[in-house]
C-alpha atoms as an extended CHARMM CRD file, in Angstrom:
* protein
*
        95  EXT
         1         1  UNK       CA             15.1880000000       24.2370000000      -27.0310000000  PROA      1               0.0000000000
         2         2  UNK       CA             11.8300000000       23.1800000000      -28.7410000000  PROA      2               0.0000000000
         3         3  UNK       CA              8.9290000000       26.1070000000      -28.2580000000  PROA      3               0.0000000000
         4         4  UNK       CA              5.4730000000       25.4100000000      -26.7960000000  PROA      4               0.0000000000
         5         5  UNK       CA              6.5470000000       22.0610000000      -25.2140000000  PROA      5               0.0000000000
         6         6  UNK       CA              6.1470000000       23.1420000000      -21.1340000000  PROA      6               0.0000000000
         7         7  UNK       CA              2.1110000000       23.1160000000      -20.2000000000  PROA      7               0.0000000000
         8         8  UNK       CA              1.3050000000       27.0140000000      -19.6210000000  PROA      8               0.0000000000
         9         9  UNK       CA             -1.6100000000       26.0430000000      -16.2920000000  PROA      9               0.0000000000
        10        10  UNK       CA              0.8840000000       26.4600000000      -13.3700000000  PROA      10              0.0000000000
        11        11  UNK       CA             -0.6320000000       27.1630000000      -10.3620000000  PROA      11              0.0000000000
        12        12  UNK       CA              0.5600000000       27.4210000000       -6.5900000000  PROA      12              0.0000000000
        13        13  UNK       CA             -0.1830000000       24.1400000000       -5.3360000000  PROA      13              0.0000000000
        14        14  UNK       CA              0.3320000000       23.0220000000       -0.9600000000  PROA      14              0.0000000000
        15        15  UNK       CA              2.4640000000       19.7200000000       -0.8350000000  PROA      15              0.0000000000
        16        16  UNK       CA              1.8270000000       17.2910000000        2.1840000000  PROA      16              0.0000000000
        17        17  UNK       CA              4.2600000000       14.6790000000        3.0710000000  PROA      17              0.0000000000
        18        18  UNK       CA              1.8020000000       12.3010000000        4.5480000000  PROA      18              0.0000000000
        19        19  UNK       CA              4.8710000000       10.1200000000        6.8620000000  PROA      19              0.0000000000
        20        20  UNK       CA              5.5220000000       13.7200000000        8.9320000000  PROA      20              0.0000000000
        21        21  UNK       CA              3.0900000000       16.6340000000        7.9870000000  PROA      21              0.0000000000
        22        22  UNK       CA              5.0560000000       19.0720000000        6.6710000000  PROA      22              0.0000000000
        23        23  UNK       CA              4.0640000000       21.1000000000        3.9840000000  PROA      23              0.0000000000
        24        24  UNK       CA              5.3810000000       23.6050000000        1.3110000000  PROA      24              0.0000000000
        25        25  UNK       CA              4.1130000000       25.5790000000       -1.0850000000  PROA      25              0.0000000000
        26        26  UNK       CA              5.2910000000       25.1400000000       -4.9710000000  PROA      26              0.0000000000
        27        27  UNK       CA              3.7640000000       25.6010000000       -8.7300000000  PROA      27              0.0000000000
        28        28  UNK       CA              2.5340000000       22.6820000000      -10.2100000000  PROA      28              0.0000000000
        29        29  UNK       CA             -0.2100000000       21.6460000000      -12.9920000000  PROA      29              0.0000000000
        30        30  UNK       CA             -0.8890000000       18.1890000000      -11.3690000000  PROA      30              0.0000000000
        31        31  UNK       CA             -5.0210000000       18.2160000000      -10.6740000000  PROA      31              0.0000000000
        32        32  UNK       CA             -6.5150000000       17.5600000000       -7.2580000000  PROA      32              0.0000000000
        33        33  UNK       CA            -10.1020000000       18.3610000000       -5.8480000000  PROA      33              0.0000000000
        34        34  UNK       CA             -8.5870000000       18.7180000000       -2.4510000000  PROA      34              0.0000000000
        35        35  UNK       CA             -8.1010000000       21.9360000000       -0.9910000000  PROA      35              0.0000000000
        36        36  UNK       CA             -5.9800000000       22.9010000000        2.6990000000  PROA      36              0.0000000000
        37        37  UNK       CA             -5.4610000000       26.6110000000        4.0320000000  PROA      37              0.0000000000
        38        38  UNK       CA             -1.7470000000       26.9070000000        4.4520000000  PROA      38              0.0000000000
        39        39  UNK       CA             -0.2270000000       27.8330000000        7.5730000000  PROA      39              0.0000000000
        40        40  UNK       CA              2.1070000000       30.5180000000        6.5060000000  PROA      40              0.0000000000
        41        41  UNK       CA             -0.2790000000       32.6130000000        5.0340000000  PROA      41              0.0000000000
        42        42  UNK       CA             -3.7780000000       31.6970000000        5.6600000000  PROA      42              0.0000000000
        43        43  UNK       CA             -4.6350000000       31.3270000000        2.0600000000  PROA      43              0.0000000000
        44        44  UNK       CA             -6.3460000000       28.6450000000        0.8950000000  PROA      44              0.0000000000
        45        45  UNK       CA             -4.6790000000       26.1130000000       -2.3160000000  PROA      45              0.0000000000
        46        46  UNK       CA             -5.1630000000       22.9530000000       -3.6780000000  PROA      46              0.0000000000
        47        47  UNK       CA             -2.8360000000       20.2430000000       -1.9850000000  PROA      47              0.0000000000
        48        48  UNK       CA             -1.1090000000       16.9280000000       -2.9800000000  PROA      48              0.0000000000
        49        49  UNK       CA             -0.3350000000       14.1790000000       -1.0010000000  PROA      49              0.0000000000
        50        50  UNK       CA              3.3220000000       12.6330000000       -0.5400000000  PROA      50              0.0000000000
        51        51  UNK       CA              4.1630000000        9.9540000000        0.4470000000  PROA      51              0.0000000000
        52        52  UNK       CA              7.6190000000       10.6610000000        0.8640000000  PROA      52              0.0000000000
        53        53  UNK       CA              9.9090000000       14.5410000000        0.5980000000  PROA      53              0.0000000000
        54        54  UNK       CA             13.2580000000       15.5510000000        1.0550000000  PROA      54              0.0000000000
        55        55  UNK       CA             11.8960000000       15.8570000000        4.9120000000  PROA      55              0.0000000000
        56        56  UNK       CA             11.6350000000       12.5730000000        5.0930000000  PROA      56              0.0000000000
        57        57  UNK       CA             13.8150000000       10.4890000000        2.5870000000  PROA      57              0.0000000000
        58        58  UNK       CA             16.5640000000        8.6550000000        4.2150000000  PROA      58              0.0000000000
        59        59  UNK       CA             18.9530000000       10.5810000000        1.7670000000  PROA      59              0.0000000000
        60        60  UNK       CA             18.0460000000       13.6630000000        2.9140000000  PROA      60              0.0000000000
        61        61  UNK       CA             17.6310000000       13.0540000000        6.7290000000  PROA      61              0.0000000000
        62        62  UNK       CA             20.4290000000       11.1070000000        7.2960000000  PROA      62              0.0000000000
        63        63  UNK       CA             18.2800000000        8.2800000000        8.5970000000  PROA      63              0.0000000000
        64        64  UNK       CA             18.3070000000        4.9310000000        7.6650000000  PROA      64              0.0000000000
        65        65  UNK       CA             14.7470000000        3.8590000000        9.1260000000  PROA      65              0.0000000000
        66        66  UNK       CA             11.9740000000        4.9260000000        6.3970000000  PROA      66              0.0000000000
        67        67  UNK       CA              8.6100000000        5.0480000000        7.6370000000  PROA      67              0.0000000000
        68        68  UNK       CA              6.7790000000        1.8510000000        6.5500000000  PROA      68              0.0000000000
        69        69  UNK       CA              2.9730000000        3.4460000000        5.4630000000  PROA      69              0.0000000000
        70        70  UNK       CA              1.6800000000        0.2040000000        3.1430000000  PROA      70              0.0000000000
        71        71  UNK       CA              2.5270000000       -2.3050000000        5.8600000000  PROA      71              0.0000000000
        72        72  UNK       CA              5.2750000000       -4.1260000000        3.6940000000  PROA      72              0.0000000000
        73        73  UNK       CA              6.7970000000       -5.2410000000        6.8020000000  PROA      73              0.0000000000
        74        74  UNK       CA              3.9930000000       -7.1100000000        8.0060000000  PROA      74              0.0000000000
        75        75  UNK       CA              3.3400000000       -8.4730000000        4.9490000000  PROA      75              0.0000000000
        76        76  UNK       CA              6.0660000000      -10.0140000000        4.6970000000  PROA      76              0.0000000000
        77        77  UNK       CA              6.6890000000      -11.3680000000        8.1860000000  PROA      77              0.0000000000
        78        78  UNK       CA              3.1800000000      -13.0970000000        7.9240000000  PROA      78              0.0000000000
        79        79  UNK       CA              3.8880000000      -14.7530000000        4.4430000000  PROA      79              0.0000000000
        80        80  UNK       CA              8.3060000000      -15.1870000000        5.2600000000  PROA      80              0.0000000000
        81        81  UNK       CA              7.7000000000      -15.1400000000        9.2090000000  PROA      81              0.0000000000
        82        82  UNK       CA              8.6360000000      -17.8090000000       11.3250000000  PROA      82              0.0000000000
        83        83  UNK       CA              6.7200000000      -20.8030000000       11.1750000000  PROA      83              0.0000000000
        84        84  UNK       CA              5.4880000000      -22.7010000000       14.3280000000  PROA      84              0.0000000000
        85        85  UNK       CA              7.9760000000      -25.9240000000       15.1120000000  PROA      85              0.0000000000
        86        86  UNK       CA              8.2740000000      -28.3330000000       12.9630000000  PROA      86              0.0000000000
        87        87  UNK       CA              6.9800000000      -31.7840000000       13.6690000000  PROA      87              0.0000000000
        88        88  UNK       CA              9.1450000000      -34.9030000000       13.3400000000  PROA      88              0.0000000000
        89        89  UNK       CA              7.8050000000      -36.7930000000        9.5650000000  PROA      89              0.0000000000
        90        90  UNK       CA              7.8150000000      -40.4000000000       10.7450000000  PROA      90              0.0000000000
        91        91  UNK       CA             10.8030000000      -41.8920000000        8.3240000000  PROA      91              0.0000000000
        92        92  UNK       CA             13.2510000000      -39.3910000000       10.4800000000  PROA      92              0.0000000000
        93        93  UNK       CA             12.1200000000      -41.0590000000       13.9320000000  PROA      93              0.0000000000
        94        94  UNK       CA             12.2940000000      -44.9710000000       13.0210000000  PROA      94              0.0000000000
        95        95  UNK       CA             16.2950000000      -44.3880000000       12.7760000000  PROA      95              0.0000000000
């Protein structure tokens, strides 16, 4: 293996999945200015935000719904939705 090629600033960092709330506690060097006390031991650590974790991922749980957080659904049902009826165009009624 090459030396000197892993960063040497880990630090414990609180992870949030943001679809259920849970949290864990890991070593990271990604940079956040937000800070949370964790539950488990009342110590206070920076946190990042998840949008999705192995307590959530379909894989994982065993659950095909995922959580939809951007509104991706309704996004598409207003642009792909179903349209109000259909008039008649005039050369399909003087047949």
């Amino acid at each position: 293996m090459k030396k000197d090629i892993h960063p040497k600033n880990y630090r414990m960092v609180v992870f949030k999945d943001m679809s259920n709330g849970t949290t864990f506690l890991s070593r990271s060097t990604a940079v956040t200015n937000e800070t949370v006390i964790f539950e488990e031991d009342g110590q206070e650590y920076p946190v990042i935000k998840l949008e999705i974790s192995n307590t959530s991922h379909p894989f994982y749980t065993g659950k095909n719904v995922l959580v939809d957080t951007a509104g991706r659904i309704d996004k598409f049902n207003k642009r792909f939705g179903k349209k109000s009826k259909v008039t008649e165009t005039p050369a399909a009624t003087a047949e």
